[in-house]
C-alpha positions, 0 to 999 in steps of 0.5 A, spaced: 499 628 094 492 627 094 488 619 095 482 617 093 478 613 097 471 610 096 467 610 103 459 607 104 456 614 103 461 614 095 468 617 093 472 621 098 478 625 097 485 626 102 490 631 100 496 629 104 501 636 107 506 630 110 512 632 115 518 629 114 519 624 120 511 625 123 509 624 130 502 625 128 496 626 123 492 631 123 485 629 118 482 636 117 475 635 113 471 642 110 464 644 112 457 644 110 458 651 105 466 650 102 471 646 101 479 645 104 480 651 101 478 655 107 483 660 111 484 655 117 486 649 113 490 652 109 494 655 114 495 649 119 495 645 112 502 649 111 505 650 118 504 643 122 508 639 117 514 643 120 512 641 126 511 633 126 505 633 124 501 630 117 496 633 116 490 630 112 484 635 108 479 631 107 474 632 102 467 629 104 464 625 098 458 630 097 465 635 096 467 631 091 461 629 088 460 637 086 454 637 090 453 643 093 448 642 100 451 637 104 447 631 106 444 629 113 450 628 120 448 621 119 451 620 112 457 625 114 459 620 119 460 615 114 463 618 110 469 620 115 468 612 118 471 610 111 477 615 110 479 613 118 483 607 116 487 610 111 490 614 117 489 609 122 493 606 118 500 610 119 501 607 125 501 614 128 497 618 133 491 621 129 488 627 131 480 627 128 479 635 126 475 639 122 471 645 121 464 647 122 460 641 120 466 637 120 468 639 127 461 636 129 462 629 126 470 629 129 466 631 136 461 625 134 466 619 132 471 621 135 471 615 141 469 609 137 474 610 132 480 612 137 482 618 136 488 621 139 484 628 140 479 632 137 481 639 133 474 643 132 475 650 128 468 654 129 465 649 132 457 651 131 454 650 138 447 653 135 445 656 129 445 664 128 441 667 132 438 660 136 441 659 142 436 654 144 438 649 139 445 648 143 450 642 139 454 643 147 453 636 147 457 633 141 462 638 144 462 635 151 461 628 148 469 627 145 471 623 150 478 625 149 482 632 149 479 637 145 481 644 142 475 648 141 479 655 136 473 660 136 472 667 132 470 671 137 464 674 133 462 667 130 454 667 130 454 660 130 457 661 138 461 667 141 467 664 145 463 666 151 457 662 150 460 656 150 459 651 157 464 650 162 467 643 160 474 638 159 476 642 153 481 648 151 478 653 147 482 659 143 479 665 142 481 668 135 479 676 136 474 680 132 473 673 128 467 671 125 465 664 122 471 663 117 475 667 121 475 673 117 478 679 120 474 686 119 479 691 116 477 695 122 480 690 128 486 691 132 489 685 128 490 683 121 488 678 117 495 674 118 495 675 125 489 672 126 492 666 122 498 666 126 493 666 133 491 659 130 497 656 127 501 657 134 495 655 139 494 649 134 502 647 134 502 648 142 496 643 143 499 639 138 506 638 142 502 638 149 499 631 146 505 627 145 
């Protein structure tokens, strides 16, 4: 089911995977260079559902409106204040997620709008090659229970780069921004998704 909601920085769109009796939401929003299609979202879009878990891929205004750069953290924040409360609504525990840029707004928004927890896929702890420019306080900063699921060869920050914190990290080996595997790995690309898929299924259960 898809719902369009209109938000202060425009029109924004969820497209709902619902489990049958859903114990929880999970709100999954794209990053600054592509959309729900992405890999990740997909997998958890199709297996939590099984698990009790609704899950919302949330596509920003900027996405909808075909623009193709995303606008400044800012407006993104804004954009994910408007679609809260129709998840809110539900009257379920909701699990404020994304991946990339949108890990970084779930990180930044997480405690003023109550959520349950924070789910950052390939988070961006710097930009490629600038260690220096660390985002490690967005991360640090939830102030509620926080997985971190990481390629292991993510430019963006390595699963080693990332500080000592109150958060959960998931290594997804060999993996790169998008969690793409090079053929030459010791695992696939459908193991890859499962590493991520189980470990989310895991973490999701241990909030209830």
């Amino acid at each position: 089911m898809i719902e369009i909601l209109e938000t202060d920085a425009g029109t924004a769109r969820l497209t709902w995977h619902r489990a049958t009796d859903p114990r929880a939401v999970l709100a999954l929003s794209h990053g600054a260079g592509g959309g729900i299609e992405a890999r990740d979202l997909q997998a958890l879009a199709g297996v939590l559902p099984g698990h009790g878990v609704s899950v919302a891929l949330v596509e920003q205004p900027w996405r909808v409106a075909g623009r193709k750069v995303a606008p400044a953290p800012g407006t993104l924040d804004t954009g994910w204040r408007g679609i809260w409360p129709a998840l809110a609504g539900m009257e379920l525990p909701v699990i404020s997620g994304g991946r990339s840029a949108g890990a970084r707004v779930a990180c930044r928004t997480a405690a003023e709008l109550g959520a349950r927890a924070v789910l950052a896929l390939s988070f961006p702890l710097h930009p490629p090659g600038r260690p220096e420019k660390s985002r490690a306080d967005e991360l640090l900063g939830t102030g509620v229970p926080t997985l971190v699921v990481q390629g292991g060869n993510d430019p963006f920050g390595r699963p080693a780069e990332f500080p000592e914190g109150d958060f959960r990290m998931i290594e997804v080996p060999y993996g790169d921004h998008g969690f793409a595997i090079p053929k030459r790995a010791g695992i696939g690309q459908e193991r890859a998704l499962e590493i991520i898929t189980d470990g989310v299924v895991e973490w999701t259960a241990s909030l209830a």
